[in-house]
C-alpha positions in Angstrom: -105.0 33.6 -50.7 -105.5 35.5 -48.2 -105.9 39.8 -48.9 -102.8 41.8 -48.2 -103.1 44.8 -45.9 -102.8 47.1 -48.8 -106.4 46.3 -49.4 -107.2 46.5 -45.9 -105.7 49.7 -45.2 -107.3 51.1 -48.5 -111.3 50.5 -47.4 -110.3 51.8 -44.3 -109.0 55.1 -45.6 -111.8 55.5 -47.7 -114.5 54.1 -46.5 -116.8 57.5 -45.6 -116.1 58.1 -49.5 -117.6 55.1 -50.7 -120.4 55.4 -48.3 -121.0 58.7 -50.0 -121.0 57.0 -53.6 -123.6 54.4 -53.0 -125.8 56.8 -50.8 -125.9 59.2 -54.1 -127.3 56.4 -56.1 -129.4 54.7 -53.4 -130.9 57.7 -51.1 -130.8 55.8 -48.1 -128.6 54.7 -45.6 -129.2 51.6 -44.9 -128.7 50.4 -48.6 -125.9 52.8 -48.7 -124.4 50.2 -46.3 -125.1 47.3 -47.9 -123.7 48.6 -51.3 -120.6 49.2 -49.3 -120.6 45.9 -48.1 -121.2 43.9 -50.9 -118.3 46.0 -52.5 -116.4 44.9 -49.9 -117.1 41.5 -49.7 -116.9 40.9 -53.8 -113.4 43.4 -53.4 -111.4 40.9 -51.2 -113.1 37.9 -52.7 -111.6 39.2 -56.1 -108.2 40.9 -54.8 -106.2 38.2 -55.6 -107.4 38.7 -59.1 -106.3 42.2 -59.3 -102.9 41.8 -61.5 -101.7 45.7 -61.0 -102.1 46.5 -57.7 -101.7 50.3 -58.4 -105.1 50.1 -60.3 -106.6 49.1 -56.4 -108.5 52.7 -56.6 -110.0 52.4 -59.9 -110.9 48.5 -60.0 -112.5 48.9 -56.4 -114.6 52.2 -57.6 -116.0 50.2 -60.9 -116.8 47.6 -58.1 -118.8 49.8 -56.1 -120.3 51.6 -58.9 -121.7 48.7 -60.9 -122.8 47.4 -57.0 -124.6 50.7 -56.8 -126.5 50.4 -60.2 -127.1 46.5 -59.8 -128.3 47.3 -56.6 -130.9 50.1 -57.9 -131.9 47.9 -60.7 -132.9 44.6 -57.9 -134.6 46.9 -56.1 -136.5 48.3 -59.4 -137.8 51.5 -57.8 -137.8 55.3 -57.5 -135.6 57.0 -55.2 -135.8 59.9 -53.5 -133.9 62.6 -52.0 -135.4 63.2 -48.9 -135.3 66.6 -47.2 -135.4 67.7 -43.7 -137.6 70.2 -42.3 -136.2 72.7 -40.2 -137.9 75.6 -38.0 -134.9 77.1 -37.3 -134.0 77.7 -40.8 -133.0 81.3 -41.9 -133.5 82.7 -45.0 -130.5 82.7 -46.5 -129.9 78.9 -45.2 -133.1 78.1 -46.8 -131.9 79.2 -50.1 -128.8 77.6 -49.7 -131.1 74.3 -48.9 -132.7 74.4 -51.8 -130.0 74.7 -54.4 -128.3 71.9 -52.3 -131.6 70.3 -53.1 -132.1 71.3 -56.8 -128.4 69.8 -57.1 -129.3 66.4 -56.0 -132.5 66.3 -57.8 -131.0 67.2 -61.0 -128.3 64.4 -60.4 -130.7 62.0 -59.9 -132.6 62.6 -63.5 -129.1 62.2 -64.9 -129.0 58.6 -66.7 -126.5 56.9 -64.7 -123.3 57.0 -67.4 -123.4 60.5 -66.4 -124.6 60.1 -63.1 -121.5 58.5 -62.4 -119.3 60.9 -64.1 -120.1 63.6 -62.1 -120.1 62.0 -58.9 -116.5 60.4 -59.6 -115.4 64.1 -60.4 -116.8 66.1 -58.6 -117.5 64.1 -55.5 -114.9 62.0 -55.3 -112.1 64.4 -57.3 -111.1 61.7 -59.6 -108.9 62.4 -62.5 -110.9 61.8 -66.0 -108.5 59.4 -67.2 -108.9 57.1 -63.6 -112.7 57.8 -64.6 -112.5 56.1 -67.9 -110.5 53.4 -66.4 -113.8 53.3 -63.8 -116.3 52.9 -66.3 -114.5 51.2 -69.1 -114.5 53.9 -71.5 -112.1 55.7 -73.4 -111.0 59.0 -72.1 -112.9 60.8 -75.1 -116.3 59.2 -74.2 -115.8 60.1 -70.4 -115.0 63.4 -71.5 -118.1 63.4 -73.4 -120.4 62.5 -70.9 -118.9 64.7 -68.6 -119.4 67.6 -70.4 -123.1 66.3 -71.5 -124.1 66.1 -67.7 -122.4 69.4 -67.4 -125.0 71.2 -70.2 -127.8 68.9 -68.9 -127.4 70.2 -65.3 -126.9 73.6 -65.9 -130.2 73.6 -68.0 -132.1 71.8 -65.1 -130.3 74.5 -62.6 -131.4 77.5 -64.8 -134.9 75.9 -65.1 -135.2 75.9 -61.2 -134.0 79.4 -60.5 -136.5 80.2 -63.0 -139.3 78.8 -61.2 -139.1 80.7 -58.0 
């Protein structure tokens, strides 16, 4: 069977968004890519399998986020965020820069239940019952975690502003 446009149209819409996803997990953009491909690939292998078709967002988001773990977990290392170094940077950019930075570093010490969470909120303005249906949780757990990863970055935040 072959996919319908629906599909087609769909990962064409959105594709910048799931870039985004699997670059938050795997800090480069070359693996970025190939989390977004296998996604792909698996998604309109498995389309025909998909029974509701107005589940396509959530189904293909719990494909790309389990891609994006599995795909961390293969690789069975430490990622980074990289940062670039400027010259031209003013102060008040710099600042900016490094809460921008202090953001992403505290995402990435997040386990990855709550990793994703946040990223599926906040990132990718999902509504919490859409997340649940994401990460095969109920709505009370995803409310949980989100509200866990909440505390847990706001600690790491305060930490950081304390430290300058």
């Amino acid at each position: 069977m072959k996919p319908s446009d629906g599909i087609i149209a769909f990962i064409e819409e959105n594709r910048e968004r799931f870039y985004r996803v699997a670059f938050t997990y795997a800090k480069d953009e070359n693996d970025a890519l190939d989390i977004v491909h296998n996604t792909i690939v698996k998604a309109l292998q498995q389309y025909r399998t998909l029974k509701n078709r107005e589940y396509l967002k959530t189904w293909f988001y719990r494909i790309l986020i389990n891609e994006s773990i599995n795909f961390i977990k293969k690789r069975n290392r430490t990622v980074f965020f990289e940062t670039v170094e400027s010259n031209y940077v003013t102060e008040n950019e710099s600042e900016k820069s490094d809460r921008y930075i202090d953001l992403y570093s505290a995402l990435d010490k997040l386990p990855s239940e709550l990793k994703t969470v946040i990223l599926l909120r906040f990132f990718e303005d999902m509504k919490l019952s859409e997340i649940s249906a994401v990460t095969s949780s109920n709505l009370s757990t995803t409310k949980s975690r989100l509200y866990k990863a909440l505390e847990i970055l706001k600690i790491g935040m305060e930490e950081a502003d304390c430290d300058r």
